[in-house]
C-alpha positions as CSV (number, residue, x, y, z in Angstrom):
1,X,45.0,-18.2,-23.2
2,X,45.3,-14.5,-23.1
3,X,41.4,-14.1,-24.5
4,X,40.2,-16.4,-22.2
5,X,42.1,-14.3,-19.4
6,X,40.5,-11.2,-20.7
7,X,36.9,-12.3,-21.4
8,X,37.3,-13.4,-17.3
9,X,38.0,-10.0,-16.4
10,X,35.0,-8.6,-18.6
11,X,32.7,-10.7,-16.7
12,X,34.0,-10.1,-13.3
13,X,34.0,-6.6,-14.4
14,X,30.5,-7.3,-15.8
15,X,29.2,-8.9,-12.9
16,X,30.6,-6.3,-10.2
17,X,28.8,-3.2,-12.2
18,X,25.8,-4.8,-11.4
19,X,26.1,-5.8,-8.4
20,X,26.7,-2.1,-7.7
21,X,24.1,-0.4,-9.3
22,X,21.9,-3.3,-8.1
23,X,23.3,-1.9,-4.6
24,X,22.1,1.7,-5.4
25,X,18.7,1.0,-6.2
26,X,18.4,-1.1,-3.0
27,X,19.9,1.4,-0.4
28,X,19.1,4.8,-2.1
29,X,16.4,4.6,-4.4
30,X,14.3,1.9,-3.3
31,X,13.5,3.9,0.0
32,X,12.2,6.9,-1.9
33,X,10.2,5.1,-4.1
34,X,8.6,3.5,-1.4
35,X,8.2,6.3,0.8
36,X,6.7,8.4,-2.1
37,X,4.0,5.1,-2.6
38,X,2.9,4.9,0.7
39,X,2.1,9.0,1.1
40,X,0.6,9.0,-2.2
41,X,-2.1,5.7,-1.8
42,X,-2.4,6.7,2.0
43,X,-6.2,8.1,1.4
44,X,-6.5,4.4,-1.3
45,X,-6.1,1.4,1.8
46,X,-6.8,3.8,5.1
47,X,-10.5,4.3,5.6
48,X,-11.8,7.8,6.4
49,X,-13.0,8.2,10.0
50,X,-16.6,6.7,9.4
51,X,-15.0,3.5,8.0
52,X,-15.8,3.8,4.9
53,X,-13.0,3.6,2.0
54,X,-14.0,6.4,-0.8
55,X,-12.5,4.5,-3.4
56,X,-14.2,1.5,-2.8
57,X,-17.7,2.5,-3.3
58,X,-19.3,1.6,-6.8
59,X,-22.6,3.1,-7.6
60,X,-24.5,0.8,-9.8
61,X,-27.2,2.3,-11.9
62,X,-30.5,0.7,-12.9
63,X,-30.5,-0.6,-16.4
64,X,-33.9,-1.9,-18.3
65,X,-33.7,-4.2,-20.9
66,X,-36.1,-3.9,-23.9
């Protein structure tokens, strides 16, 4: 009964640990991570003042076929 009693406790133990660090990620982490996302792809999904996305332009070349 005592190793059943202690393998509990692991698993609460267990369980809580992640929970917290799950915590962290969420409240500290997270926030940064998205913050630094949306100032580095700003220029990516704004368009510039004309409209016009730069990334989103493809310039297709001719190609001739023998």
């Amino acid at each position: 009964m005592k190793a059943a009693t202690g393998e509990l406790n692991l698993t609460v133990i267990t369980v809580i640990a992640i929970g917290a660090i799950a915590a962290l990620f969420y409240t500290v982490l997270w926030p940064t991570i998205k913050e630094n996302i949306t100032n580095n792809s700003e220029g990516i999904f704004n368009p510039d003042e004309s409209g016009n996305n730069p990334l989103s332009y493809v310039e297709h070349a001719e190609v001739e076929w023998c």
